[in-house]
C-alpha positions in Angstrom: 5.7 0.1 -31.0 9.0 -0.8 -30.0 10.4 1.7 -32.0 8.3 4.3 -29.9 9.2 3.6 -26.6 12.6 3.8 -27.4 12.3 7.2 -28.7 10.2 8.0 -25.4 13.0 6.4 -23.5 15.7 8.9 -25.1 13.5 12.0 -24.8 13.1 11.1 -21.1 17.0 10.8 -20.5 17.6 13.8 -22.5 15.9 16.0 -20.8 16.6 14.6 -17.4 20.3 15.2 -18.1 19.6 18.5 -19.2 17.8 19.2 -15.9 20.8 17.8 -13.8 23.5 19.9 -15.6 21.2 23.0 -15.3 20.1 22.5 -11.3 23.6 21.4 -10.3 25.1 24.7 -12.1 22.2 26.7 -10.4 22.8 25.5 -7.3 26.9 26.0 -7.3 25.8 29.6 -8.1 23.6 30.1 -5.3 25.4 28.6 -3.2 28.5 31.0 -3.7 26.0 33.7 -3.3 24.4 32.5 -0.5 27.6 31.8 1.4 29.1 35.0 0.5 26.4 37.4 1.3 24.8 35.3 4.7 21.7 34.5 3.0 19.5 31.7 4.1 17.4 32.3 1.8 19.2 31.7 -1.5 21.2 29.1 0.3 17.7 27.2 0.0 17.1 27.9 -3.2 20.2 26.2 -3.8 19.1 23.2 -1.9 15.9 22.8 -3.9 18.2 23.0 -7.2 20.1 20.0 -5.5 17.0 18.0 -5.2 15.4 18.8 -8.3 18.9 17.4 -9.9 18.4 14.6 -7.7 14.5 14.2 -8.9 16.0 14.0 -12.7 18.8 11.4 -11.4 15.7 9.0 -10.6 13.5 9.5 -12.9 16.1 8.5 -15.2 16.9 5.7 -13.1 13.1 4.8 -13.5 13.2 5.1 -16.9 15.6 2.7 -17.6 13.6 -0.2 -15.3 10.4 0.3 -16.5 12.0 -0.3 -19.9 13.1 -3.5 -19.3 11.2 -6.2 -21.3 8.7 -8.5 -20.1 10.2 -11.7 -18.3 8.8 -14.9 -16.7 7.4 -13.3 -13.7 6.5 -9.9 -14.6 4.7 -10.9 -17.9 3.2 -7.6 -18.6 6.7 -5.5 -18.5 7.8 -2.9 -16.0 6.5 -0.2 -16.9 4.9 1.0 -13.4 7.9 1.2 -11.5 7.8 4.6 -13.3 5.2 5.3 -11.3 7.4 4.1 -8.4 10.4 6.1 -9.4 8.2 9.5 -9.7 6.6 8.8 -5.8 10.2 8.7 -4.9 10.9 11.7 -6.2 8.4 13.4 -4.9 9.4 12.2 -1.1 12.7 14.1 -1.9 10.8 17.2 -2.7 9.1 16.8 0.2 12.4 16.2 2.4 13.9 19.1 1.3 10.4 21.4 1.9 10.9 19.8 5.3 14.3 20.9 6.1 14.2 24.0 4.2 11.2 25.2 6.7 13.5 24.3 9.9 16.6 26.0 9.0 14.7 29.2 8.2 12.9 29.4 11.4 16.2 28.9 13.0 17.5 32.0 11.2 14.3 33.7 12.3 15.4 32.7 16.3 18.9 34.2 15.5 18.7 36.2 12.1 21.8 37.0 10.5 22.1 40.0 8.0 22.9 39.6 4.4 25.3 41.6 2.5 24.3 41.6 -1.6 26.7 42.8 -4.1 25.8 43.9 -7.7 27.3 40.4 -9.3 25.1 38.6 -6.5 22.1 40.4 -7.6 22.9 39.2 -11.6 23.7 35.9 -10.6 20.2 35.7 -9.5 18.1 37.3 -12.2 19.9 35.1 -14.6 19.2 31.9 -12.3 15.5 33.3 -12.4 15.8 33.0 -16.2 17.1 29.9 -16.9 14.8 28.4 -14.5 12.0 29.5 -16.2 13.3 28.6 -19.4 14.3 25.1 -17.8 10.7 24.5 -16.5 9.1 25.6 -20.1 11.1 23.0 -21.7 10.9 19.8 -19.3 7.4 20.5 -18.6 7.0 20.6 -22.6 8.6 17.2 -23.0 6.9 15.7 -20.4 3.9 16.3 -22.0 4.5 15.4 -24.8 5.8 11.7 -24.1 3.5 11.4 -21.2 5.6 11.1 -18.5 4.2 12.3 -15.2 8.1 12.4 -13.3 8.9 14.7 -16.0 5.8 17.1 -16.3 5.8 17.1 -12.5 9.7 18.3 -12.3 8.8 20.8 -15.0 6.1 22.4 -13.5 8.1 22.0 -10.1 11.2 24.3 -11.9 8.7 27.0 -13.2 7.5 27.5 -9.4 11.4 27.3 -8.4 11.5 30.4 -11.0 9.3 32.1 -8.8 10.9 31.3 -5.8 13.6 32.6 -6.6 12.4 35.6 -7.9 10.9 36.0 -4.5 14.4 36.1 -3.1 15.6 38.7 -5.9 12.8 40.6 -4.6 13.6 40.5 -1.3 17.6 41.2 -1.7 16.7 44.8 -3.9 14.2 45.5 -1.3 16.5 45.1 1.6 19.0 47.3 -0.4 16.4 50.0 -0.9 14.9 50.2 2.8 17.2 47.9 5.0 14.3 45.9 6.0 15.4 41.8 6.2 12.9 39.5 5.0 15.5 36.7 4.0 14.5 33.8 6.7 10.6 34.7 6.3 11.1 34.4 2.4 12.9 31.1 3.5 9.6 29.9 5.3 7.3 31.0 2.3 9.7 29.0 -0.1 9.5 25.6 2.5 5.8 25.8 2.3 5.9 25.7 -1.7 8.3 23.2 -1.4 6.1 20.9 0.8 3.0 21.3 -1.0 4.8 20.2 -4.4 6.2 17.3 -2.7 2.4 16.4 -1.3 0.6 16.7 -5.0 3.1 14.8 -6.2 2.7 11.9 -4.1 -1.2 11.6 -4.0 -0.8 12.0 -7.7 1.3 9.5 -8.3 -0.7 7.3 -5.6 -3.8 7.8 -8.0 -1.7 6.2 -10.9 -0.2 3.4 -8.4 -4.0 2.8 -7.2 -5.8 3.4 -10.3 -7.8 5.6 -11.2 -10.7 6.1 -13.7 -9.6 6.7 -17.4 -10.2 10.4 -18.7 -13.8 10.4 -19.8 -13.0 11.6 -23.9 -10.4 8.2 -24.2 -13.0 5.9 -22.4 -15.6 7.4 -25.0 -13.3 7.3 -27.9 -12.6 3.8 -27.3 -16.6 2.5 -26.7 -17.5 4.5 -30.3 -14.8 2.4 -32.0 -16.3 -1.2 -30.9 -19.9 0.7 -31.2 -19.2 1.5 -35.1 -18.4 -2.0 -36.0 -20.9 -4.4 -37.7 -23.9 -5.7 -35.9 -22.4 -4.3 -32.3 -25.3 -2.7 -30.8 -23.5 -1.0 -27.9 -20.1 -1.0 -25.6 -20.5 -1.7 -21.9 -18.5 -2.7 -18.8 -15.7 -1.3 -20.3 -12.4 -1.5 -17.7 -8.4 -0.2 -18.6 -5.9 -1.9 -17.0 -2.9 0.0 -17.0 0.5 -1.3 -16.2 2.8 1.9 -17.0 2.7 4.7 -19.3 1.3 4.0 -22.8 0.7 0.4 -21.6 -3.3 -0.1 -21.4 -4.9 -3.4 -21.4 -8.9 -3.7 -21.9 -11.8 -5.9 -21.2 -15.0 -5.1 -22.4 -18.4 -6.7 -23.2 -20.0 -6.4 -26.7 -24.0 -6.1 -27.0 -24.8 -8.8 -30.6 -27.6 -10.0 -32.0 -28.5 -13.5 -30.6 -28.7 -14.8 -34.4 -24.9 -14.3 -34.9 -23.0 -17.9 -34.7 -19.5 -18.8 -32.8 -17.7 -18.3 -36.0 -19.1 -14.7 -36.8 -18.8 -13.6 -33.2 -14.7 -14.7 -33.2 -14.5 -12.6 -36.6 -15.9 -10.0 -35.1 -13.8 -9.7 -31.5 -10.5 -9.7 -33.4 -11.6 -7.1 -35.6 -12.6 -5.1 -32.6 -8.7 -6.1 -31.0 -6.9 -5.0 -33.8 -9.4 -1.8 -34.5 -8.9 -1.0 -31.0 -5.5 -1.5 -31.0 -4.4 0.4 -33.6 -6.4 3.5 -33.0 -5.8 3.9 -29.3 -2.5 2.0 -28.4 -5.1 -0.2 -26.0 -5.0 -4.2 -26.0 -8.0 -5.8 -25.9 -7.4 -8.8 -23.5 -10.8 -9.6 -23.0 -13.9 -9.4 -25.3 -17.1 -10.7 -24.1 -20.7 -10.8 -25.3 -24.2 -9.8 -24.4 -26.8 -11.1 -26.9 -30.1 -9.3 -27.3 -33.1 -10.7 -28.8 -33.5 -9.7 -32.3 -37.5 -11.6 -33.1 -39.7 -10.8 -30.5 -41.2 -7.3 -30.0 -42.6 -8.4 -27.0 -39.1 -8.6 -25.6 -38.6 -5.0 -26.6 -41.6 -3.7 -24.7 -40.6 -5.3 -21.5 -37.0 -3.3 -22.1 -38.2 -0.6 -22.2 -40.5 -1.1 -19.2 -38.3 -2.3 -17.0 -35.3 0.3 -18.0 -37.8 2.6 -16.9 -38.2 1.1 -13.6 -34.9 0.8 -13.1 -34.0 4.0 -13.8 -35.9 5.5 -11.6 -33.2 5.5 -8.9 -30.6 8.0 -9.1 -28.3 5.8 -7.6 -28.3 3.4 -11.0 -25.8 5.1 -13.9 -27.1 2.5 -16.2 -29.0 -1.1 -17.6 -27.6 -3.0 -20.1 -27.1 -6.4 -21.6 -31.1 -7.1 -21.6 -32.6 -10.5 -22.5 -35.7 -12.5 -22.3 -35.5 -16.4 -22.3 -40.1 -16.3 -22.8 -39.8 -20.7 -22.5 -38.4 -20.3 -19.4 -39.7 -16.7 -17.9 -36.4 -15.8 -17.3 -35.1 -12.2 -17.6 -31.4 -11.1 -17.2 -29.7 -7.7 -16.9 -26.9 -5.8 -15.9 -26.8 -2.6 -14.1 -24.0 -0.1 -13.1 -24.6 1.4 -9.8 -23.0 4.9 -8.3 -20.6 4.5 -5.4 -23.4 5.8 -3.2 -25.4 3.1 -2.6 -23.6 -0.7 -1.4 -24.5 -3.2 -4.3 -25.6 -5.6 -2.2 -28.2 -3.1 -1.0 -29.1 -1.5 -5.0 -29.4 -5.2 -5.9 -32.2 -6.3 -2.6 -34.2 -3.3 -3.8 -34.3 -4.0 -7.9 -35.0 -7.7 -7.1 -37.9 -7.0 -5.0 -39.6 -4.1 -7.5 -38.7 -6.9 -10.0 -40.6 -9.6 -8.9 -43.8 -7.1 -7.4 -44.1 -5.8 -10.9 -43.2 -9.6 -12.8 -43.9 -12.5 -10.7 -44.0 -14.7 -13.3 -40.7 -14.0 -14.0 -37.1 -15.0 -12.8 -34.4 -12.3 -12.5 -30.6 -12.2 -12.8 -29.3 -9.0 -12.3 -25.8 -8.6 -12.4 -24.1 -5.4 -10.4 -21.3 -3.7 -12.8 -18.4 -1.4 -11.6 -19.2 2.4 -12.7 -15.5 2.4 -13.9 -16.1 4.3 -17.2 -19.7 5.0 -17.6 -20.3 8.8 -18.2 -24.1 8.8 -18.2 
């Protein structure tokens, strides 16, 4: 495992540095141009080369925190202040959207004419290639290690590409007809600037937050405990995650109420390691729901009170069911939408509860709908 992140850590760095020596060459380039021919326009481009060099600088940065090891007061590693690293890079996006959009409506107030030459004009078709290229290949790695600073900067780079073909367009067309559209290019280019800086942040605000696990892994991990002996179901499942490829798990397992101490601890670090080594996930926390396995009267008031339960929309599901008959006591767990206040789901169950069983006590338990599907 160790041995992984380390080669995650050097793909990271590699590509950043690739990125900075590409966007810092880009941008002397345009910068030449843009200076020498009076355009705004490529003069921003240049600017969003600077920053995207910049981005690359921190995420690298980044990198090398949130690979620190674990220590006395951060027990669980560093791996978020990737996420950290990325929202930072995505307010210099945004920065640079911002001053990109003042400086081309001040050449809109007092527009200045640009003057292309023929190297000018090759200079910037070949800028349009290689940040293509550039954005193929750091968007590539970034998905493959599953670094969201990195897929974010090469997605970022492959609208850059068409930025600054934008501008090529422009500089041929004012050559053809005369017509200046450099400053309102400028504007156009601010705005895509800004928006990338915005979806960066609230996605990297989502990961900082946390947000629900992608349905398919969630499912993936629930069939694993599911297949294993005697487990009758996976419920209440929750992933904790503190940094890329650093998941930690609690979930609660549904065993027959025969099945002693001994047998269930077998069983839970079977599940751990089964877990483990399939997904990359750590179980922390495995607890247990017992069901009753020699009464079928127990069965038949399942069933009728799943029904009941049901009913509502705003219940996803019921689980963890069982009947203690020398003490007419029933307990449950249900996972409610985020439509309805718990507090308010559980007033209604209890009362349809005790219409439809008076002879009955009731615990209900309210879960989280964190990874429930259906």
């Amino acid at each position: 495992m160790q041995a992984k992140g380390q080669n995650r850590e050097h793909i990271i760095i590699r590509t950043s540095v690739i990125g900075i020596v590409a966007n810092l060459l880009l941008a002397g380039f345009k910068a030449a141009v843009g200076l020498s021919v009076h355009s705004i326009a490529v003069l921003l481009d240049a600017v969003n080369n600077l920053s995207d060099a910049m981005s690359s600088i921190i995420t690298i940065v980044g990198t090398r925190l949130a690979a620190r090891l674990p220590d006395k007061k951060h027990p669980l590693g560093h791996g978020r202040i990737e996420y950290l690293s990325a929202l930072v890079v995505a307010g210099i996006v945004f920065y640079a959207g911002i001053t990109s959009a003042v400086e081309s409506v001040k050449k809109i107030i007092e527009p200045e004419a640009a003057d292309y030459s023929l190297t000018s004009l090759i200079i910037l078709a070949a800028a349009v290639l290689v940040k293509w290229l550039l954005g193929r290949y750091v968007r590539r790695q970034g998905e493959r290690v599953q670094c969201g600073a990195l897929t974010a900067s090469g997605t970022d780079a492959l609208f850059d590409a068409v930025i600054s073909l934008s501008v090529l367009i422009s500089a041929l067309l004012f050559l053809a007809t005369g017509i200046s559209l450099e400053a309102y290019v400028g504007v156009v280019i601010s705005v895509v600037i800004i928006k990338s800086g915005i979806g960066m942040m609230i996605e990297t605000l989502h990961e900082i937050l946390g947000q629900r696990m992608d349905a398919a892994f969630t499912n993936r991990v629930k069939e694993i405990l599911a297949s294993l002996p005697e487990v009758r179901g996976a419920y209440d499942l929750i992933i904790y995650n503190y940094g890329p490829n650093k998941n930690l798990a609690s979930v609660h397992l549904e065993l027959p109420d025969t099945m002693s101490v001994r047998e269930v601890d077998a069983l839970t670090r079977l599940a751990e390691e089964k877990v483990y080594r399939e997904t990359g996930v750590i179980l922390a926390g495995v607890g247990v729901y017992s069901y009753n396995t020699s009464d079928d009267a127990a069965a038949r008031l399942r069933d009728d009170i799943r029904k009941r339960v049901l009913q509502h929309d705003w219940v996803v599901q019921m689980h963890g069911f069982y009947v203690q008959e020398e003490e007419k006591k029933i307990r449950f767990d249900v996972v409610l939408n985020f439509v309805i206040p718990p507090q308010k789901g559980l007033d209604i169950l209890y009362r349809e509860m005790r219409e439809a069983y008076p002879g009955y006590r009731f615990q209900i338990a309210p879960d989280i709908d964190a990874s429930v599907t259906a």
